[in-house]
C-alpha angles and dihedrals in degrees: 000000000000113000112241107195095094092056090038089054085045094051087039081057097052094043090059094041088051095051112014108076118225090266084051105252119129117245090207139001105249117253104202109077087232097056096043098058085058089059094048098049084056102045089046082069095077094061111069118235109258094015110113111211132207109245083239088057098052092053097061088049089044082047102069086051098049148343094243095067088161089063093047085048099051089041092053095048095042091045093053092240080115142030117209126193128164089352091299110117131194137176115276109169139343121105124317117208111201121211092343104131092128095051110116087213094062101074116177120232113266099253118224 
């Protein structure tokens, strides 16, 4: 049996350079569910694991992504990437990369 994380992490790749712009922002939410999770994973890596945030919070990281931060919100909590309670959120899922500040893949969101 062949192994497919090197064509997963290819079609992860084209994913983000399909919808994530070059200041890291996404020109478009993606439609298909696939695709989408790509992009969330992404975007989860912004919210440290074990840190709650505020829902006000979440919106100005989710800002510099997109416009429709309510819709990021709502895709990252039904999706399991995020866990919300009392208006308080936290990471729940999505990839975690470990001592890789240096890594060229791993783009922090534009802040603004």
């Amino acid at each position: 049996m062949a192994d497919s994380a090197p064509d997963d992490a290819a079609r992860a790749e084209a994913v983000l350079r399909a919808f994530v712009r070059p200041d890291g922002s996404l020109s478009s939410i993606p439609a298909r569910r696939s695709k989408r999770l790509v992009v969330l994973d992404r975007i989860s890596q912004v919210f440290d694991v074990g840190t709650r945030y505020p829902e006000s919070e979440v919106n100005a990281l989710l800002r510099a992504f997109h416009p429709d931060v309510a819709a990021l919100r709502r895709y990252l909590v039904d999706e399991g990437f995020m866990t919300r309670s009392a208006s308080v959120y936290w990471r729940s899922g999505g990839t975690v990369l470990l001592d890789a500040p240096d890594d060229p893949a791993r783009k922090d969101p534009p802040r603004g």
